[in-house]
TIGUBA-50328 format. One record per residue (C-alpha): residue number from 1; residue in three letters; x, y, z. Coordinates in Angstrom, 1 decimal, padded with zeros to 4 digits, always signed. Example, Ala and Ser with C-alpha at 12.3 -4.5 7.8 and 13.67 -1.06 7.14 Angstrom:
<nodes>
+-----+-----+--------+--------+--------+
:   k :   r :      x :      y :      z :
+-----+-----+--------+--------+--------+
:   1 : Ala : +012.3 : -004.5 : +007.8 :
:   2 : Ser : +013.7 : -001.1 : +007.1 :
+-----+-----+--------+--------+--------+
</nodes>
This chain:
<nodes>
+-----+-----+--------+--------+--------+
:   k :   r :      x :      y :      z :
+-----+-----+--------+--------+--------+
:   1 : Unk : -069.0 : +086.8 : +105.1 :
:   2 : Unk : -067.2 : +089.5 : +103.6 :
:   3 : Unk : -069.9 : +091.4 : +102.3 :
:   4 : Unk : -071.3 : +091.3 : +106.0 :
:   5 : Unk : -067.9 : +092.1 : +107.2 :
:   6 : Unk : -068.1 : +095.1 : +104.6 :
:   7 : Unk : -072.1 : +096.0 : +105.6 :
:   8 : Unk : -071.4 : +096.4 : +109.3 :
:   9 : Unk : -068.0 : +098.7 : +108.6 :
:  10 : Unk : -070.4 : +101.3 : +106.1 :
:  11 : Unk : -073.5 : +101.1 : +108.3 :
:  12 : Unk : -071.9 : +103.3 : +111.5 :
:  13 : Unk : -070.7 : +105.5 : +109.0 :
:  14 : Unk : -073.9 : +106.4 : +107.7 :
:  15 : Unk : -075.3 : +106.1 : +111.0 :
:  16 : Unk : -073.0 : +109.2 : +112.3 :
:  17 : Unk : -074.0 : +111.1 : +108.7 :
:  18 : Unk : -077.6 : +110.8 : +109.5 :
:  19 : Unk : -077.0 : +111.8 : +113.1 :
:  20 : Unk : -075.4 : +115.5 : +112.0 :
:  21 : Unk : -077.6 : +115.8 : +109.7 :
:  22 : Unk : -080.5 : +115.6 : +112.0 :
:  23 : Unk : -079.2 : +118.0 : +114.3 :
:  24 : Unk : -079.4 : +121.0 : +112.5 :
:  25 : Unk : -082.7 : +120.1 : +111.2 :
:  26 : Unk : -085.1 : +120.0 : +113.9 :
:  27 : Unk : -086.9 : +122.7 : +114.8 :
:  28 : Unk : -086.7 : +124.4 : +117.9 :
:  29 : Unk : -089.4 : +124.9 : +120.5 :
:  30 : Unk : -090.2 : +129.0 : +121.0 :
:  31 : Unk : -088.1 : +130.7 : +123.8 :
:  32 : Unk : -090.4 : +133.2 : +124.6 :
:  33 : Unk : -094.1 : +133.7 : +123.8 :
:  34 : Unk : -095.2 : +137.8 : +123.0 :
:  35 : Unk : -098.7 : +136.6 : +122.5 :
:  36 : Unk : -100.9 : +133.1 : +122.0 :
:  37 : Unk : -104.4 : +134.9 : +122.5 :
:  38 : Unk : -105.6 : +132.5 : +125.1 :
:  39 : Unk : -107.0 : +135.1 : +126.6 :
:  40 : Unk : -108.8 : +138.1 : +126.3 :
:  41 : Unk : -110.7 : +139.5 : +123.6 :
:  42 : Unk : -112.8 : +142.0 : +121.4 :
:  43 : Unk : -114.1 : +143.6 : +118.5 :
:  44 : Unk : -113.2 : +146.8 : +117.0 :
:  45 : Unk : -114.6 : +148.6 : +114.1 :
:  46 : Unk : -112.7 : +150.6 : +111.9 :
:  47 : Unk : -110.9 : +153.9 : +113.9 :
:  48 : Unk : -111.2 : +152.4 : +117.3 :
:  49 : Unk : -108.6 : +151.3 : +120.7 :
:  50 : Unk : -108.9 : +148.3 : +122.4 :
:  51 : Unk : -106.4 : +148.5 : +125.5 :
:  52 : Unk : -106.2 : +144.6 : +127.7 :
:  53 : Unk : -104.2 : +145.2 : +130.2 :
:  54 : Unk : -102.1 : +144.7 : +132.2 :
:  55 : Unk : -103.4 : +141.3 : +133.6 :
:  56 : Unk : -103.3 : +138.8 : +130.8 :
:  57 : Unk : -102.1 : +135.4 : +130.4 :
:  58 : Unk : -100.1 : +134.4 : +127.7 :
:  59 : Unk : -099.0 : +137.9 : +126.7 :
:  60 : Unk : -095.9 : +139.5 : +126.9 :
:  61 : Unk : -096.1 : +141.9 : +130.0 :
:  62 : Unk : -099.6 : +141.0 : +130.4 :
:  63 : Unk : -100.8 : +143.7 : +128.1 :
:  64 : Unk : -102.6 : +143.9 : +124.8 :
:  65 : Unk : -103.1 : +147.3 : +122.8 :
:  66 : Unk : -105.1 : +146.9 : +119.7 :
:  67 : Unk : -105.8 : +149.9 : +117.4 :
:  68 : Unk : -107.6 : +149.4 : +113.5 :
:  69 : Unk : -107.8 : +152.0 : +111.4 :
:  70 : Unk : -109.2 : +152.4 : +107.7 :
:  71 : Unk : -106.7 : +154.2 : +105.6 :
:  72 : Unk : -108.6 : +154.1 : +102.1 :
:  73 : Unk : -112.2 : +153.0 : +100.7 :
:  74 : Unk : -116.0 : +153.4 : +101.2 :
:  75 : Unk : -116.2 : +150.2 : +102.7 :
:  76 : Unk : -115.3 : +148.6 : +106.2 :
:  77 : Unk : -112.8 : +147.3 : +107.9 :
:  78 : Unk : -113.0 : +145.6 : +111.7 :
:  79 : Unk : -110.5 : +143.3 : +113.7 :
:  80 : Unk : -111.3 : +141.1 : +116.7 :
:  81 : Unk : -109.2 : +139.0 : +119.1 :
:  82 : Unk : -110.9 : +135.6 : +120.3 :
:  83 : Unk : -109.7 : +132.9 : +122.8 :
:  84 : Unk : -110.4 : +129.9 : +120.5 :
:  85 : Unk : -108.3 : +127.1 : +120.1 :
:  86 : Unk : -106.0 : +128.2 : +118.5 :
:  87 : Unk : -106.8 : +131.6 : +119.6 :
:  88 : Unk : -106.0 : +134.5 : +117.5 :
:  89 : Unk : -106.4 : +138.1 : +116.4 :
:  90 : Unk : -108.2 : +138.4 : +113.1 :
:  91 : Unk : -108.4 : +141.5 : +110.4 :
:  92 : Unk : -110.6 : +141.9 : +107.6 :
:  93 : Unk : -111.0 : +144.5 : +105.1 :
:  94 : Unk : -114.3 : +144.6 : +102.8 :
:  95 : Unk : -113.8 : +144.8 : +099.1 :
:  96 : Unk : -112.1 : +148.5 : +098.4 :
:  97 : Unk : -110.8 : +148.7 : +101.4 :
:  98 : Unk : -107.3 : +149.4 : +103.0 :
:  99 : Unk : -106.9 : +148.7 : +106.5 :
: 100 : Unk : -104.3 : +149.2 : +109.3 :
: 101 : Unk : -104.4 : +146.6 : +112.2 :
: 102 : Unk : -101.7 : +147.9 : +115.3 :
: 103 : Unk : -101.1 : +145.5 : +118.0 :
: 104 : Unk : -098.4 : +146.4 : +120.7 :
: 105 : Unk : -097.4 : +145.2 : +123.6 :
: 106 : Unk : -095.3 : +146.6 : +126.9 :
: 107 : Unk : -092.8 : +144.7 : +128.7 :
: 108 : Unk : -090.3 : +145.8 : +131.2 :
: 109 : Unk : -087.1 : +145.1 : +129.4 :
: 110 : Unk : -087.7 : +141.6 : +128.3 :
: 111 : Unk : -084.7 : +139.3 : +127.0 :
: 112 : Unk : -086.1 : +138.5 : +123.6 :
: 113 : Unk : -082.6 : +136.6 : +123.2 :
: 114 : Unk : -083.3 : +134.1 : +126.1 :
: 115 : Unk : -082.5 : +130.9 : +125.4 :
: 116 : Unk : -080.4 : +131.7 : +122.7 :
: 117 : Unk : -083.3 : +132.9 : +120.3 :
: 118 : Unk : -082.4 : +134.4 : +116.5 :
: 119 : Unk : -085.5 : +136.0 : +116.3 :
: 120 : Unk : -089.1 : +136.9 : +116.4 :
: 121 : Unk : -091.9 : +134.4 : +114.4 :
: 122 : Unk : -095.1 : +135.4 : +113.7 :
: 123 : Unk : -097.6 : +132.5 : +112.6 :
: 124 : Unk : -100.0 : +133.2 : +110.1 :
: 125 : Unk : -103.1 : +131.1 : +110.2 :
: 126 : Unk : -104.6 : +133.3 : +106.9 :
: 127 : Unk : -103.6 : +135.7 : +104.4 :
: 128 : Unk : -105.8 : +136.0 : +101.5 :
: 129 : Unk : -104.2 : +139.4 : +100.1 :
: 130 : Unk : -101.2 : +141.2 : +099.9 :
: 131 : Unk : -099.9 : +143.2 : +102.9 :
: 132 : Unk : -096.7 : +144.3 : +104.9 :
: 133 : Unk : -096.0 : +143.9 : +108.1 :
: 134 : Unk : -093.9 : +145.6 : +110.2 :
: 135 : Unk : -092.5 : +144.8 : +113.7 :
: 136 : Unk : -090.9 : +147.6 : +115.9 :
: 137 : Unk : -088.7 : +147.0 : +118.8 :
: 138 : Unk : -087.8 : +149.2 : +121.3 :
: 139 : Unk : -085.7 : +149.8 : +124.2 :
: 140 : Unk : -086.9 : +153.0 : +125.8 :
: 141 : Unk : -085.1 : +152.8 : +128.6 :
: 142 : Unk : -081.7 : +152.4 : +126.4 :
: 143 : Unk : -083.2 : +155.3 : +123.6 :
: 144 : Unk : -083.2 : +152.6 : +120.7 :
: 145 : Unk : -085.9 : +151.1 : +118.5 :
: 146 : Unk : -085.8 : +150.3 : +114.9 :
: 147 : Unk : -088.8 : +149.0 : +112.7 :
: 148 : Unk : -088.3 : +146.3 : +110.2 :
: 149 : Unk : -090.7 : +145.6 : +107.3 :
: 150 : Unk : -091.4 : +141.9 : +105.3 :
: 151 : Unk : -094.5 : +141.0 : +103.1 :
: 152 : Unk : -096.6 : +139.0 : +104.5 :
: 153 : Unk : -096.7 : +134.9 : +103.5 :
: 154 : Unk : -099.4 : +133.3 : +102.1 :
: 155 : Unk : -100.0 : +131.2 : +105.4 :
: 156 : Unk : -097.3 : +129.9 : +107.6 :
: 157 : Unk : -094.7 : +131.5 : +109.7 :
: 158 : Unk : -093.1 : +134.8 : +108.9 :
: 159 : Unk : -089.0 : +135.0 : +110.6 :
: 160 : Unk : -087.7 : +138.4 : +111.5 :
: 161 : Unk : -084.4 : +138.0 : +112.4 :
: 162 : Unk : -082.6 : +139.8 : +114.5 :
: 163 : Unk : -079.9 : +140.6 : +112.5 :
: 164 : Unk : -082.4 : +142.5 : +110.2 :
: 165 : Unk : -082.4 : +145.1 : +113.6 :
: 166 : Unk : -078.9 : +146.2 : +112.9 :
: 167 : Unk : -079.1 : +149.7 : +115.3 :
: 168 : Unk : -080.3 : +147.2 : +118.0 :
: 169 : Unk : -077.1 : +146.4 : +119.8 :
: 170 : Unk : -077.2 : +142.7 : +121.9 :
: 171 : Unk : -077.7 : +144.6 : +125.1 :
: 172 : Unk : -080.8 : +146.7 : +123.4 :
: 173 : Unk : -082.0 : +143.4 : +123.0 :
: 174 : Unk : -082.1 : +141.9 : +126.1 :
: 175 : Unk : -083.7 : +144.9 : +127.4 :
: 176 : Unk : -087.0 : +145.8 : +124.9 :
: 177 : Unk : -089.2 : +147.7 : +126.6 :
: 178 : Unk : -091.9 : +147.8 : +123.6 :
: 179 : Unk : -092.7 : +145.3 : +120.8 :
: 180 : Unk : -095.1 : +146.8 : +118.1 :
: 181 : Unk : -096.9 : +144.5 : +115.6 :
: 182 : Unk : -098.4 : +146.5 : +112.5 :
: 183 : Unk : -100.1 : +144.6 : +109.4 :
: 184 : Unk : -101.5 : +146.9 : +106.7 :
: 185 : Unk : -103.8 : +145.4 : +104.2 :
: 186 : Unk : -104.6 : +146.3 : +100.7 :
: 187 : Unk : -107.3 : +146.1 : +099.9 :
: 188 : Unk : -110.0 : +143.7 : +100.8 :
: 189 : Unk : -108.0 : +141.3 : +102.7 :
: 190 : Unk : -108.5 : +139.1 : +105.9 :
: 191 : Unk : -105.6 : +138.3 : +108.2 :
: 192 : Unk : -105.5 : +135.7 : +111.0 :
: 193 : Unk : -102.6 : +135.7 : +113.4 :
: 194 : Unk : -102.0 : +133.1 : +115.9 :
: 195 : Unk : -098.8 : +133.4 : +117.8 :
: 196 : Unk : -096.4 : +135.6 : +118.2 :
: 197 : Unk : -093.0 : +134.2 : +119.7 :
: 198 : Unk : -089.1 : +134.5 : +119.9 :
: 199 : Unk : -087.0 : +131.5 : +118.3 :
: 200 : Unk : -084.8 : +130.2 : +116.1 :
: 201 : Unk : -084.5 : +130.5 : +112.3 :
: 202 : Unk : -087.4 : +127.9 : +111.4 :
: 203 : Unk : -085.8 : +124.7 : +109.7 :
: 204 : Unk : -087.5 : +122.0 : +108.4 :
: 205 : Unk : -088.5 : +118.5 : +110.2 :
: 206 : Unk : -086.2 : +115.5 : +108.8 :
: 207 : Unk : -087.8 : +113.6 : +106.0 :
: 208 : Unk : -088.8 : +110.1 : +107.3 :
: 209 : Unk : -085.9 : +108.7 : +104.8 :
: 210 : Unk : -083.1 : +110.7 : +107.1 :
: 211 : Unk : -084.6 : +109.2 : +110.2 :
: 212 : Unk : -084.2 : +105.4 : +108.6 :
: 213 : Unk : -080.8 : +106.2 : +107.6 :
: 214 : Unk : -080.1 : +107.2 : +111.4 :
: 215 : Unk : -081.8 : +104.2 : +113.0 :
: 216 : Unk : -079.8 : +102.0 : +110.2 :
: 217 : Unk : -077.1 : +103.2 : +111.7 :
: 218 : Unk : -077.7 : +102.9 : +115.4 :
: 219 : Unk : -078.6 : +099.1 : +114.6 :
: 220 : Unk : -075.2 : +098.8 : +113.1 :
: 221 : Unk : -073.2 : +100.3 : +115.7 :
: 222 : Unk : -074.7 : +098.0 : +118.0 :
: 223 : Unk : -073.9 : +094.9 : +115.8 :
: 224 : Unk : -070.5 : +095.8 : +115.4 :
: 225 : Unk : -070.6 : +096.2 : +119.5 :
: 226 : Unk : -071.8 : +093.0 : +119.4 :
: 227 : Unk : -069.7 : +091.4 : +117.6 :
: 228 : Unk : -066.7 : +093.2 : +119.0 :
: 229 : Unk : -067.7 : +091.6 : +122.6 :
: 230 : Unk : -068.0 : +087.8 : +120.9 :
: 231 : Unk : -064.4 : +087.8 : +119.4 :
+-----+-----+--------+--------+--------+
</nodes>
């Protein structure tokens, strides 16, 4: 009876341990979407525009400028935008070859902190090569903008948070005017980007051993509940 006794007095304990350490760890849903590609598309060849605008869905202000450019090599380099699911806007450099894929997009000072968001995610679907990318915000209205630069992951999301943008103030913030997406290959690389959203830092989903540790604990409380109502 004592070790039972002794059981129900640890179990909450652990219960409550699980339960902070669940909060912290669940990933957030995205606050604001820049761009899913849902919608839209085309295909470019190296040195050309592709303006889709201003009546798209899924896309920050409803607008979509697309600009690849070769920078080095005899061979070629092309981009397109499709609407499959998961849409997305693709890049690919032939052997040689160094490529510059610009995306931007206009908005009319958008909150990118709505909801409480950290920062801007970008989801790679592929990267076979190395490249940098670089995402510029800009309040033009407010005459600030600033351009941060991170190497791009093998697959996976890619975080820039907004406390890289130090000479973005909070108010600059909620009040971008311009958000500019540039991935620059080298060389023969293909890139696949399927959303571009604001969030929080990513965090990891709770192994399922945290999540038994919680429900252990829930079925405790309620024992000791229980028990509490019988004496």
């Amino acid at each position: 009876m004592r070790l039972v006794n002794g059981f129900l007095r640890i179990v909450p304990v652990l219960g409550i341990c699980a339960a902070a350490l669940l909060c912290p760890l669940t990933a957030k849903a995205a606050i604001l979407v820049i761009d899913n590609f849902s919608d839209g598309g085309g295909n470019l060849t190296a040195n050309a525009n592709l303006n889709e605008g201003p009546a798209l869905t899924g896309t920050l202000g409803g607008n979509r400028d697309t600009t690849i450019t070769k920078l080095l090599g005899g061979g070629s380099t092309t981009a397109s935008i499709n609407s499959d699911t998961p849409g997305a806007i693709n890049m690919n450099d032939t052997v040689g070859v160094t490529g510059e894929l610009v995306v931007f997009w206009l908005a009319n000072n958008a909150d990118l902190t709505i909801g409480g968001a950290t920062g801007v995610n970008i989801d790679f679907l592929v990267t076979d090569a190395a490249a940098t990318i670089k995402l510029k915000l800009e309040d033009i209205d407010g005459g600030a903008s600033q351009e941060v630069v991170l190497p791009s992951p093998a697959s996976g999301f890619l975080f820039f948070p907004y406390s890289s943008f130090g000479t973005l103030s909070p108010a600059n913030l909620q009040s971008i005017d311009k958000v500019t997406l540039t991935v620059t290959g080298s060389p023969s690389g293909d890139y696949s980007i399927s959303l571009v959203q604001t969030q929080d830092a990513p965090s990891s989903v709770p192994e399922p051993s945290t999540w038994v540790l919680g429900l252990v604990g829930l079925a405790g409380l309620g024992l000791v509940a229980y028990r509490r109502r019988r004496a």
